[in-house]
C-alpha positions in Angstrom: 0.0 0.0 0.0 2.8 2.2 0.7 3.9 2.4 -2.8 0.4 3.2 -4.1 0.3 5.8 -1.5 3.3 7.2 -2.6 2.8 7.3 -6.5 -0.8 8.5 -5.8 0.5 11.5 -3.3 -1.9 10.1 -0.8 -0.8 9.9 3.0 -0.1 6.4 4.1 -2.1 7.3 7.1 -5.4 7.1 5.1 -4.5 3.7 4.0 -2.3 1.4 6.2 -4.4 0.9 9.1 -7.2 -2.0 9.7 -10.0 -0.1 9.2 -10.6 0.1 5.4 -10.7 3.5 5.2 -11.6 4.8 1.4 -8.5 5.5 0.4 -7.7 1.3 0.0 -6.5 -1.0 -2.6 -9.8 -1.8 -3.0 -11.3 2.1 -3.6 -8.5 2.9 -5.5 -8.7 1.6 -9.0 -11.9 3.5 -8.9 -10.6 6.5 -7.8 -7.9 6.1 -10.7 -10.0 5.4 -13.4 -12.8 8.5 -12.4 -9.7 10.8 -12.9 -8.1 9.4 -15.6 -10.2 7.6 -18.0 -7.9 4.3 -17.5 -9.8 1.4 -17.1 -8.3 -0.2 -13.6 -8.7 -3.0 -11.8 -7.9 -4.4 -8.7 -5.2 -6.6 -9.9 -4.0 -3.7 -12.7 -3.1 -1.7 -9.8 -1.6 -4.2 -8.3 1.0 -5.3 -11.0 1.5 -1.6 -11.5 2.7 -1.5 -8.0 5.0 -4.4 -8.9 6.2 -2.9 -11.6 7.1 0.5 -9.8 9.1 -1.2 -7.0 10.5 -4.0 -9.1 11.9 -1.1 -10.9 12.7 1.3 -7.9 14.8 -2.1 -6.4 16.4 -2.0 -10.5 17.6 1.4 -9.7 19.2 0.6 -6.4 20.7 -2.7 -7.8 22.2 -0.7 -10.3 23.8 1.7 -7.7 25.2 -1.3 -6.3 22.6 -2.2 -3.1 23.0 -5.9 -2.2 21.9 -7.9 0.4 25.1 -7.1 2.9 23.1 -3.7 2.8 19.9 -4.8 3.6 20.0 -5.0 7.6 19.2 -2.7 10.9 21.5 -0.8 12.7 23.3 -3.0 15.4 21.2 -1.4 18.0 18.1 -1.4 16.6 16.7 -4.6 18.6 17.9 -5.4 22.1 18.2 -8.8 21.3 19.2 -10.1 17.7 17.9 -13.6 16.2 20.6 -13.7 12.8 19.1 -17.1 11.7 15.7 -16.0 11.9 16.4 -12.4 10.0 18.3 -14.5 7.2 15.4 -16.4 6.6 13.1 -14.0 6.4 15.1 -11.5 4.3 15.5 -15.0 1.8 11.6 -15.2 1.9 11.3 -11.8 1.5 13.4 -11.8 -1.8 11.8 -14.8 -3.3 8.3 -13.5 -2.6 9.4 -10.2 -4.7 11.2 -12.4 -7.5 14.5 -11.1 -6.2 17.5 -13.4 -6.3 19.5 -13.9 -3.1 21.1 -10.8 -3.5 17.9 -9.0 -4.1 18.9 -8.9 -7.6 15.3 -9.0 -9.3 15.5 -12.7 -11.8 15.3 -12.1 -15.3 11.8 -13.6 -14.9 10.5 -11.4 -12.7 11.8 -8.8 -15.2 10.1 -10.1 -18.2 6.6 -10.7 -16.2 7.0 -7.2 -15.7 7.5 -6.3 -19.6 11.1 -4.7 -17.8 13.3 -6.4 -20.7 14.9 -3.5 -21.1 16.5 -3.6 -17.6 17.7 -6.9 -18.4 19.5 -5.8 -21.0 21.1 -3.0 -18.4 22.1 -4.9 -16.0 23.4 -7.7 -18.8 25.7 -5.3 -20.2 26.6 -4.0 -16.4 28.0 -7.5 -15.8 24.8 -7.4 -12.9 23.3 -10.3 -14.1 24.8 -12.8 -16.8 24.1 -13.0 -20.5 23.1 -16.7 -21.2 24.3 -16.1 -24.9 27.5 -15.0 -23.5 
């Protein structure tokens, strides 16, 4: 929800608590298609959101964010549980289509229609070539 509230200019506030409020995934493909004459969906929204954080993650990648980078400051919990934050960063990735490095897979790429940041990151020596 977060990154419809964001691209939307709509406080997360409005949207992120329990009590389905109006301004909701579910309102919202409404909302976009009274102002802009795009036919939306539910789910349209939803791979649009996808799409714009697959790519926002593309961006960082290509600024050279990794998994090493991915964790809290040292202090941030009083007591730590490294197993446990491993595997949920892993789950995390494969639920995004991210590779163990949070590297999105070319396959969640080309779901995506984001070919063209394949091609980026191939030439970037990011991801490999398989005709290489």
């Amino acid at each position: 929800m977060h990154y419809i509230d964001d691209a939307l200019g709509v406080c997360a506030g409005l949207s992120s608590f329990p009590l389905k409020p109006p301004y909701h995934i579910h309102n919202y493909p409404a909302f976009i298609s009274s102002a802009t004459g795009i036919d939306m969906d539910e789910a349209g929204l939803t791979q649009i959101t996808k799409r714009n954080r697959t790519l926002l993650r593309a961006v960082n990648v290509r600024r050279g964010l990794r998994r090493a980078d991915e964790k809290p400051p040292e202090d941030h919990w009083k007591k730590r549980f490294p197993e446990l934050e491993e595997g949920l960063l892993d789950a995390y990735y494969r639920f995004k289509g991210w590779d163990n490095q949070g590297i999105p897979t070319k396959e969640s790429l080309q779901e995506l229609d984001l070919d063209y940041v394949i091609e980026d990151f191939e030439k970037r020596g990011i991801i490999k070539n398989e005709q290489s």
